[in-house]
N, C-alpha and C positions, 0 to 999 in steps of 0.2 A: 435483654441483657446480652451484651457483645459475646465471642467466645472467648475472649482475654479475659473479662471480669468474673465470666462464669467459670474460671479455672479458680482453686482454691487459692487465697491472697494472703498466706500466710506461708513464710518458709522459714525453717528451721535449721541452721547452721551449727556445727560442731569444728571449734578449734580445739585441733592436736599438735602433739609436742612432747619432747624432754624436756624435761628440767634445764632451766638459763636458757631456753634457744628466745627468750622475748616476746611468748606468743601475746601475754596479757599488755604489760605496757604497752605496746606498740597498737596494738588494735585498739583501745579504749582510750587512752585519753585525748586521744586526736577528735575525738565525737561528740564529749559530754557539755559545751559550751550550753548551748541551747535547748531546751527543754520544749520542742512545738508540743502543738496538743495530737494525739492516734489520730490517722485516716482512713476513714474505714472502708470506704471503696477505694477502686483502684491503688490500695497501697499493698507494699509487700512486709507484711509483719515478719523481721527477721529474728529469730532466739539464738543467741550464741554463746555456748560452754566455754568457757575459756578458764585461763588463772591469771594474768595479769601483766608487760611490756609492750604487745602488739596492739591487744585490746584498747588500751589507757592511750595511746598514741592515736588511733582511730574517733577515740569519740572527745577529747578534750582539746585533741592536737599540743599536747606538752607528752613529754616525756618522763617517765620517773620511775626509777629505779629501781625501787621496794616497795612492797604490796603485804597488804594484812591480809589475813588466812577467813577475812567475816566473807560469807557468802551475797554478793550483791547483783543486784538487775539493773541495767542502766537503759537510756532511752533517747533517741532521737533520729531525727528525721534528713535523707539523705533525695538528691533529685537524680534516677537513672533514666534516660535515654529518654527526658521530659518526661517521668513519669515519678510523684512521691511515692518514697520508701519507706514505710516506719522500721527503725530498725530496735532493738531490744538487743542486747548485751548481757548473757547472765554469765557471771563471772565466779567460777565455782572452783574451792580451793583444791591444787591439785598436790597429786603425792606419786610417786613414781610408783607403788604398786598398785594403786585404787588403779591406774590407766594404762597399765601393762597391756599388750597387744591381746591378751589370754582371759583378761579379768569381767566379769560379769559386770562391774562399772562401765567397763567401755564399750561393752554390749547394746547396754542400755543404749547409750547416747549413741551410737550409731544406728540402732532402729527407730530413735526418736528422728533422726537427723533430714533433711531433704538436700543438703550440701555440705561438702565437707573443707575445710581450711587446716591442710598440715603444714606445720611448720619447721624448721630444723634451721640452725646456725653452723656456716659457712665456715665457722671456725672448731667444731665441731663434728669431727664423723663419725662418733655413734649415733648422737644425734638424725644424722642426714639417712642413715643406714638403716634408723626407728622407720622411717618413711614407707618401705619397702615393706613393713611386717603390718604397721595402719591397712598399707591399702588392701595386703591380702585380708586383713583382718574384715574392712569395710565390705568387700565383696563375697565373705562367706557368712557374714551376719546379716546384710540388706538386704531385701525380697523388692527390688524393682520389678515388677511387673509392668510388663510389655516396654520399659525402659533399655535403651540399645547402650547407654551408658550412664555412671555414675558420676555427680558431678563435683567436681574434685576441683580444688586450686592446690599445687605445692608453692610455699613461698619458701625461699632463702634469706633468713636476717642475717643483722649485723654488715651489711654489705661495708657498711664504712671501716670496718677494720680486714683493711685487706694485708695486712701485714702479721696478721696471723691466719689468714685464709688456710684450711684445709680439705677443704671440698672446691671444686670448681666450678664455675657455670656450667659447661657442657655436661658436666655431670647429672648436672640439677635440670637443667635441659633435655637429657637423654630420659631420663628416668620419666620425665611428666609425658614423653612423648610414647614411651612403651607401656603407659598406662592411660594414653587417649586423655591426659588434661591440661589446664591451663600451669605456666610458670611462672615466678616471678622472684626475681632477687631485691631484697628491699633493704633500710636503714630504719629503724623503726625508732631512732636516738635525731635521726638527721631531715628525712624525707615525709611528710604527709600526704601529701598526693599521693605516692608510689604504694601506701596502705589503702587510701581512696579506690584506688583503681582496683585494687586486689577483692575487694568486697563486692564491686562494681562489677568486676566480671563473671561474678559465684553468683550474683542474682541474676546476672545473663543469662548462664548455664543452667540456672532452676527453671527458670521460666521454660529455656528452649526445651527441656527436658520433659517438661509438662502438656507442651505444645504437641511433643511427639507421641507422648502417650494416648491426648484427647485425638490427634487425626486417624491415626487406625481405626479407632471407635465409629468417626464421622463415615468414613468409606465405609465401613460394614453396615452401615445406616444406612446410606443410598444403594448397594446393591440388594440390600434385604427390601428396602422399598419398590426402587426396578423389578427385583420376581416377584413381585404382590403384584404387581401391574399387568407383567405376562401372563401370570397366574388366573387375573381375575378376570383378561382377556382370554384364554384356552376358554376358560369356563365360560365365559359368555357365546362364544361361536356354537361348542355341542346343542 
C-alpha cells in the first residue's frame, strides 16, 4: 500500500453559515445528477453538514431557492487531480441558535469535521463578520495534532448581486489571508464550476494537511532506525 492510500480516505467537511447567505442550495444541487456506486479505495469519502442553496447547487447543478427543514444525505461522485472522490452531502436543518459560534451543536461538528467550508453573503455583513467568530471558534474546539494549519475555505455568495454588495472582495480576501486559507467569491443562483472548484480545493487542503501530519512520523522513523544501527554497531566493536 502506497503512502497516499495508507493515509485515511475519508474526509469530513462542515458548511457554516447565517441564515440566507445560500450555503445549502448552492452546494447540493449542482451534484445530485448522478448516483455512481462508493469507491472504496483511493476515494475521498466527503460528509458535509450543511442546510441548503450552496449544497443544492453543488450536487444537481440547478438552483433552488427553498429547502424543507427533512434532514437528508446525498451522494456522488466527483474526479480531483485524476483521482475519484466519493463525496456524501449531509444536509442538516439549521437554526441560528443550534450553530451560534458558542453552542455545543457546533462543537460537535467542528470536532467531527477534517475541513471546513464557511460561507457568508456579500450583501450581507453580519453575515461576513459570523466568519471571524467560526474560525476563532474552529481553532479552540479542534485538536490538530502535529497539523501547522486548519483547513479552511471562506467563500463569498451571491456574487451576482453586486448591486447590493456590502462587503467587498478585498475584504473577503484580507480575512482568508490572516487566517492562512483558501477564498473564493461565488454565484451559487449563476456559476457551477466556481462551487466545483470550491470543494475541489478543501480536498486539496485535507489531503495536503494529512500529508504533513504522516511526514514528521516518517523522519522520526528513519532517524530512530539510523541510532539502532550506530547503536548495534558501538555494541558490536566492545
Amino acid at each position: 500500500m502506497t503512502g497516499l492510500t495508507a493515509l485515511r480516505m475519508d474526509a469530513n467537511i462542515v458548511v457554516l453559515g447565517t441564515d440566507n447567505v445560500g450555503k445549502s442550495g448552492v452546494f447540493i444541487t449542482q451534484f445530485i445528477k448522478r448516483k455512481p456506486a462508493i469507491v472504496k479505495m483511493n476515494t475521498c469519502l466527503i460528509l458535509i453538514i450543511v442546510v441548503l442553496a450552496l449544497t443544492v447547487r453543488f450536487l444537481t447543478r440547478r438552483f433552488i431557492g427553498e429547502y424543507g427543514e427533512i434532514e437528508s444525505i446525498y451522494s456522488n461522485s466527483v474526479i480531483v487531480d485524476g483521482r475519484q472522490q466519493t463525496v456524501n452531502i449531509w444536509d442538516s436543518p439549521y437554526s441560528q441558535e443550534g450553530m451560534s459560534p458558542d453552542s455545543t451543536t457546533l462543537e460537535k461538528r467542528l470536532q467531527w469535521a477534517d475541513g471546513f467550508i464557511l460561507v457568508y453573503s456579500i450583501c450581507d455583513r453580519a453575515s461576513f463578520n459570523n466568519i471571524s467568530k467560526l474560525l476563532l471558534s474552529i481553532k479552540a474546539t479542534k485538536d490538530y495534532v502535529g497539523l501547522e494549519k486548519v483547513p479552511v475555505v471562506i467563500v463569498g455568495n451571491k456574487q451576482d448581486l453586486q448591486h447590493r454588495r456590502m462587503v467587498l472582495s478585498e475584504e473577503g480576501w484580507l480575512l482568508a489571508l490572516s487566517a492562512d486559507c483558501q477564498f473564493y467569491e461565488v454565484s451559487a443562483a449563476e456559476n457551477y464550476h466556481s462551487i466545483l472548484m470550491v470543494f475541489h480545493g478543501l480536498v486539496k487542503s485535507i489531503r495536503e494537511s494529512r500529508l504533513a501530519i504522516k511526514k514528521p512520523a516518517g523522519i522520526k522513523s528513519i532517524v530512530k532506525s539510523v541510532s539502532a544501527v550506530f547503536a548495534r554497531r558501538q555494541t558490536d566493536s566492545l
